[in-house]
C-alpha positions as CSV (number, residue, x, y, z in Angstrom):
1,X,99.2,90.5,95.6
2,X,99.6,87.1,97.9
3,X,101.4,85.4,95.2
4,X,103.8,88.8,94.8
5,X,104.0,88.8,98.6
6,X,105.0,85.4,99.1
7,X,107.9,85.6,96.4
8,X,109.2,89.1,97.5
9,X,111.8,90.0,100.2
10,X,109.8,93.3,101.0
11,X,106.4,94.6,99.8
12,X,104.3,97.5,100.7
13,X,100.5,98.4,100.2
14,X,99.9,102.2,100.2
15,X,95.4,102.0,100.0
16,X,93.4,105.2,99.4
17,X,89.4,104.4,100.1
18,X,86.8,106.0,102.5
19,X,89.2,109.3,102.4
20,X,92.4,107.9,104.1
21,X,94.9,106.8,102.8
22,X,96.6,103.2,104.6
23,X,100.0,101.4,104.3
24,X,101.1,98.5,105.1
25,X,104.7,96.9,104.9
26,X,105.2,92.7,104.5
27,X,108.7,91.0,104.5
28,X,109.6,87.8,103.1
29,X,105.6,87.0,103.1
30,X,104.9,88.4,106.4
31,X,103.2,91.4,108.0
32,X,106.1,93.9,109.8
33,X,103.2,95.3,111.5
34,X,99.0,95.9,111.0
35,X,97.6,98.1,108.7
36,X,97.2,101.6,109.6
37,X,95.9,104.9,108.5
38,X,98.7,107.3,107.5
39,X,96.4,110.4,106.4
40,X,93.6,112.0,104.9
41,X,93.1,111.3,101.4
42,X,89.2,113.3,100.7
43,X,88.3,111.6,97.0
44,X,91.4,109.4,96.4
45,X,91.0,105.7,95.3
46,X,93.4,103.1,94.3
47,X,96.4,100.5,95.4
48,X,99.8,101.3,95.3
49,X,102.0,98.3,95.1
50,X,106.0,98.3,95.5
51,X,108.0,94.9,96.1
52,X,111.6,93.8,95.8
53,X,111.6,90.2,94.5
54,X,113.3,87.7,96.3
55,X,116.9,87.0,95.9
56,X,116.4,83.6,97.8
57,X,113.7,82.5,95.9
58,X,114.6,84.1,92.3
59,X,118.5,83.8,90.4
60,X,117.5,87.0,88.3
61,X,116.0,89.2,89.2
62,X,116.3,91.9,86.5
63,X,113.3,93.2,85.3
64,X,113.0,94.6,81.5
65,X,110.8,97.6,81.4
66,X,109.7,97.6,77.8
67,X,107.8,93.9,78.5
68,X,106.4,95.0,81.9
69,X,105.1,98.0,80.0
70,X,103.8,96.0,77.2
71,X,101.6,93.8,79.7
72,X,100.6,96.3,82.5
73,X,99.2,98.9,78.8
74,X,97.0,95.5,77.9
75,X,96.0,95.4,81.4
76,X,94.6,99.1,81.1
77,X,93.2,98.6,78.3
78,X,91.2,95.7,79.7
79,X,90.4,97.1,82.5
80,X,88.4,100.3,80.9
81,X,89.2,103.2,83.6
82,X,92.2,101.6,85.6
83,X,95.2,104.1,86.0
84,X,98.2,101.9,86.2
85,X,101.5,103.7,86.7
86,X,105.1,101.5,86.1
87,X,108.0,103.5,87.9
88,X,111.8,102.0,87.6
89,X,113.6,103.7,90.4
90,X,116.8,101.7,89.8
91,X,118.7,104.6,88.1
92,X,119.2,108.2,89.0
93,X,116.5,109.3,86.7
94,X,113.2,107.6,87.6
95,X,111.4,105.9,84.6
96,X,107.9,106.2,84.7
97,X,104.9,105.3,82.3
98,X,101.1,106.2,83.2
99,X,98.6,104.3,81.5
100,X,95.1,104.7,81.2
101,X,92.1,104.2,79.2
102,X,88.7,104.8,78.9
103,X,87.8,103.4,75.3
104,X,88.7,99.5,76.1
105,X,89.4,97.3,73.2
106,X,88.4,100.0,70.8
107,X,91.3,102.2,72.0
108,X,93.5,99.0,71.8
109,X,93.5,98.5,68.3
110,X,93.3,102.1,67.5
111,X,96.6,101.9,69.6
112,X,98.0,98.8,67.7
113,X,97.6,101.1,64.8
114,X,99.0,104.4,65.4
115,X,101.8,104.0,63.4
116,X,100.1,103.2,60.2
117,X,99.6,104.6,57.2
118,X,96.5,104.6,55.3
């Protein structure tokens, strides 16, 4: 996330552990203010990350779903477990792709092949 931080013009951390759920907001590297608790969250776990890259620092910066897709799917399949969640909120209609996995590798390649025929 430092490296994402330090080459984005705004980044927030929504945090969900010990039941509460925390945010905090950066810009251009820095903290806008401390991390704080924002509500109850009984059960939840995870990091959210959003970011805006930095038009400063970066001449384009268009992303291309399809090959952020295709990295953060082998990331969740990697990471046995991980729920990763890719939203594009650049249009009117939201774009949004949940990933996760619980059979590692072995649900990789049976992914790799699902459009095969025997």
């Amino acid at each position: 996330v430092s490296v994402v931080n330090a080459l984005s013009s705004k980044l927030g951390l929504r945090i969900w552990r010990d039941d509460k759920e925390h945010y905090i907001e950066f810009a251009h590297g820095d903290a806008v203010a401390p991390l704080k608790v924002v509500g109850d969250a009984p059960g939840k776990r995870g990091t959210e990350v959003t970011f805006l890259a930095s038009t400063e620092t970066f001449k384009n910066v268009e992303y291309d779903f399809a090959t952020l897709e295709h990295r953060l799917r082998e990331l969740a399949f990697l990471n046995s477990g991980v729920h990763i969640v890719l939203s594009d909120m650049r249009h009117a209609v939201e774009k949004r792709e949940e990933m996760h996995y619980s059979g590692g590798v072995e649900e990789f390649v049976k992914y790799l092949d699902r459009n095969k025929k025997a």
